[in-house]
C-alpha positions as CSV (number, residue, x, y, z in Angstrom):
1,X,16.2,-5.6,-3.4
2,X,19.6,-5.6,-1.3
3,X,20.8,-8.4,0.5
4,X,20.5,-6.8,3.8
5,X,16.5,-6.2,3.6
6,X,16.1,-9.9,1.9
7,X,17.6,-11.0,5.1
8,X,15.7,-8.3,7.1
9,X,12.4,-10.1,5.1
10,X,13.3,-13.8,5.7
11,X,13.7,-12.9,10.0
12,X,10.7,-11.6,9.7
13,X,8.7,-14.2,7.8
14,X,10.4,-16.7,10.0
15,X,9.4,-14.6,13.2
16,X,6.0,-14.7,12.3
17,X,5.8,-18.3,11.4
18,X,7.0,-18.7,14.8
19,X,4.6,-16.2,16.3
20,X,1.3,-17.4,14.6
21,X,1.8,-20.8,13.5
22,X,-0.9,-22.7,11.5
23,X,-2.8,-19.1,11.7
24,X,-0.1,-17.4,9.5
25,X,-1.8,-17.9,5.7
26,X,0.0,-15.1,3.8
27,X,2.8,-12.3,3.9
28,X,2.8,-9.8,1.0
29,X,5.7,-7.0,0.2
30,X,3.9,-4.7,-1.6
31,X,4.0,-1.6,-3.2
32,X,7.6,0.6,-4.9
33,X,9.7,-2.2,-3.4
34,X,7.4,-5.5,-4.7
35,X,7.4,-3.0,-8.4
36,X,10.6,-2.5,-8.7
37,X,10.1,1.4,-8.0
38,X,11.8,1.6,-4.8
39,X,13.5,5.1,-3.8
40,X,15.8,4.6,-0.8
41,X,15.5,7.4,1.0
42,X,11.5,7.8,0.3
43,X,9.8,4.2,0.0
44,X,8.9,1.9,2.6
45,X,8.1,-1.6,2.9
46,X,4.8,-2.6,2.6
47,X,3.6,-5.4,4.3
48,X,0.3,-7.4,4.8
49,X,-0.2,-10.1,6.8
50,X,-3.2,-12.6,6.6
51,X,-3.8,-14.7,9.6
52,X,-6.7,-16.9,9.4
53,X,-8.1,-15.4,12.4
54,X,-7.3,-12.2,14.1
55,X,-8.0,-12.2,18.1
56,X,-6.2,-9.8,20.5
57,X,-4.2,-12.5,21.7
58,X,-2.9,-13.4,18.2
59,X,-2.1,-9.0,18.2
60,X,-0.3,-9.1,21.2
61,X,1.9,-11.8,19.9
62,X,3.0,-9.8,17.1
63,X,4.2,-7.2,19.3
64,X,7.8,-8.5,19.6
65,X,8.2,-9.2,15.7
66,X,6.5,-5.6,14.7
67,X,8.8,-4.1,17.6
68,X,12.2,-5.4,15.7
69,X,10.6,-4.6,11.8
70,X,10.4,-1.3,13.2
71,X,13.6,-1.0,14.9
72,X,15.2,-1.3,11.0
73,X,12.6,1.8,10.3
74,X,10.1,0.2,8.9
75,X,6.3,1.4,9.0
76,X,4.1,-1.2,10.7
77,X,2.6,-4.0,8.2
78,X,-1.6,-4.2,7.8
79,X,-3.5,-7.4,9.3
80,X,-6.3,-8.4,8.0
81,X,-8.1,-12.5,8.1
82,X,-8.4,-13.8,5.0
83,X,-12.2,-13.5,5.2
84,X,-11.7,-10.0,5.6
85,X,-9.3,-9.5,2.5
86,X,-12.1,-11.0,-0.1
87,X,-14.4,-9.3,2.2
88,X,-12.9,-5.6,2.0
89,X,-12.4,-5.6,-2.4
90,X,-15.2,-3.1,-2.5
91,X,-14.4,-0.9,0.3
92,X,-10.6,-0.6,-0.4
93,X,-10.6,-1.6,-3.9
94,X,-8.0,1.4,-5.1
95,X,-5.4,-0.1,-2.6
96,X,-6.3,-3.7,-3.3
97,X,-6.0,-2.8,-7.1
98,X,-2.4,-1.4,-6.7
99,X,-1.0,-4.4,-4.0
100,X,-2.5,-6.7,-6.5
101,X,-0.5,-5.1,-9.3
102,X,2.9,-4.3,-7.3
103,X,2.9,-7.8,-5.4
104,X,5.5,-10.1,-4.2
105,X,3.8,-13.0,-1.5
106,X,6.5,-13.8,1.0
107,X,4.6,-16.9,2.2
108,X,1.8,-18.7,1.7
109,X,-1.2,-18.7,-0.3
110,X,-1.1,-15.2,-2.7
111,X,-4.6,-13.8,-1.1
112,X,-5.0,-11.4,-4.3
113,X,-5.4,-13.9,-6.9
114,X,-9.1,-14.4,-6.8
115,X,-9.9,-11.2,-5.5
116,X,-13.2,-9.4,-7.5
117,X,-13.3,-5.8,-8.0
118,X,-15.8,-4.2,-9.0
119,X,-15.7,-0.5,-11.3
120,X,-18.0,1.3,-9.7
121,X,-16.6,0.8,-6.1
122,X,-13.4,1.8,-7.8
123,X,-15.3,5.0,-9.6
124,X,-16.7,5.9,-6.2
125,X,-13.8,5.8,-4.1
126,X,-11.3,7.4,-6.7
127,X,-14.4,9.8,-7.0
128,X,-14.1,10.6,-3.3
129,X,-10.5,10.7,-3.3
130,X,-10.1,13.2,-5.6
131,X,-12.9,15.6,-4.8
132,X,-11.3,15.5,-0.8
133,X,-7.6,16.2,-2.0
134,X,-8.8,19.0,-3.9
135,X,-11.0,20.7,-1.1
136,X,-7.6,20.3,1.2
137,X,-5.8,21.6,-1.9
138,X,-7.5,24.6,-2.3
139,X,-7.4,25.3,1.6
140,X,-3.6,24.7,1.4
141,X,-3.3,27.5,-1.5
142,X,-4.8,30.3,0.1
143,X,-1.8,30.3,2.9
144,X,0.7,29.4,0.1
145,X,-0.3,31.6,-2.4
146,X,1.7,34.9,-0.8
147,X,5.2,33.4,-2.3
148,X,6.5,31.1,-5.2
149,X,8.3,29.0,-2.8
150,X,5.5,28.5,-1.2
151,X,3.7,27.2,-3.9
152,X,6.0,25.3,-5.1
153,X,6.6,23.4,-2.0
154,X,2.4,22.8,-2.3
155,X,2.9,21.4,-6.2
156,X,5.6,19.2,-5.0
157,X,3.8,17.6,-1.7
158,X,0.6,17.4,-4.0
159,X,1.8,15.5,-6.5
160,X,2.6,12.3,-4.4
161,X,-1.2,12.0,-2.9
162,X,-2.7,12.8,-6.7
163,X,-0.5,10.4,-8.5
164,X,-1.1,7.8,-6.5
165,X,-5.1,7.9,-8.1
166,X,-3.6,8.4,-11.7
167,X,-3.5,4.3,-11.2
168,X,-7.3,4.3,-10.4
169,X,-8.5,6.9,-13.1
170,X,-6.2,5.2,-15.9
171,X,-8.5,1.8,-15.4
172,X,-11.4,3.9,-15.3
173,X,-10.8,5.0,-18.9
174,X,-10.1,1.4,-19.9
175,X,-6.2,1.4,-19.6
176,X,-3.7,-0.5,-17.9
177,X,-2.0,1.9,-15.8
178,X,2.1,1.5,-15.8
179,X,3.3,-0.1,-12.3
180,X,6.3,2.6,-12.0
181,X,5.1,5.4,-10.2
182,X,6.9,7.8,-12.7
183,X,5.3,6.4,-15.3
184,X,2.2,6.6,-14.4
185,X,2.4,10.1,-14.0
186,X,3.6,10.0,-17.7
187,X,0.5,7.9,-19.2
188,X,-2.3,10.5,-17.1
């Protein structure tokens, strides 16, 4: 990571302390730039924040932080409470499964580390997943099919939303899936 988004990361960790106080409990980086798999002109920054307690007040507070993160082009982080974290395993468990794996905790208590997941929420929603990208898939190739180029600009902006579940279906078959996007892709 550059010197200019560590520094970018620090004002914001320190904005936030300021913001939320004794309700901050975590911030997480996440995702290509917390693996090592960061591509400059594609990635983003991942962020969640854990606050103890989320009221609208404690949102509204955020406002001028998020507003400067944003400013540097960055995509607005997640909240959640860190009820809601152990609470939401088996709803989200594919994206709690990879920001466990591609983690770095910026402060505070690391709100993955006794996180339970369980393989048949993970079955179901990499299930679901799958089956929706390729209904929109197939409704994408009809248009696309009149010209290669067409096609092959479908292929390319395919590949993105299915390999991100090549993570998912490797554990389903009893592997540990690479971290690195591009191998990932390799090991499916």
């Amino acid at each position: 990571m550059d010197k200019i988004v560590q520094s970018s990361l620090d004002n914001l960790v320190e904005d936030l302390r300021s913001t939320h106080g004794d309700n901050l409990a975590s911030v997480v980086l996440y995702g290509s730039a917390a693996a090592g798999d960061y591509v400059q002109t594609r990635s983003d920054y991942n962020l969640l924040i854990a606050l103890n307690r989320i009221a609208p007040a404690d949102l509204r507070q955020a406002q001028a932080p998020m507003r400067n993160w944003q400013r540097l082009g960055h995509p607005m982080p997640i909240y959640f409470t860190v009820e809601e974290l152990s609470d939401a395993a088996d709803v989200f468990p594919i994206e709690f499964h990879q920001m466990e794996k591609a983690r770095l905790v910026l402060y505070g208590e690391d709100p993955f580390k006794s996180l339970q997941f369980s393989d048949i929420n993970l079955r179901h929603q990499t299930e679901y997943e799958l089956r929706s990208k390729l209904i929109q898939l197939r409704r994408l190739y009809i248009p696309a099919s009149v010209a290669v180029n067409k096609l092959a600009a479908l292929m390319s902006d395919s590949l993105a939303s299915f390999a991100a579940l090549f993570r998912p279906v490797l554990m389903l078959h009893g592997k540990e899936p690479p971290i690195a996007k591009p191998d990932c892709v390799r090991e499916t």
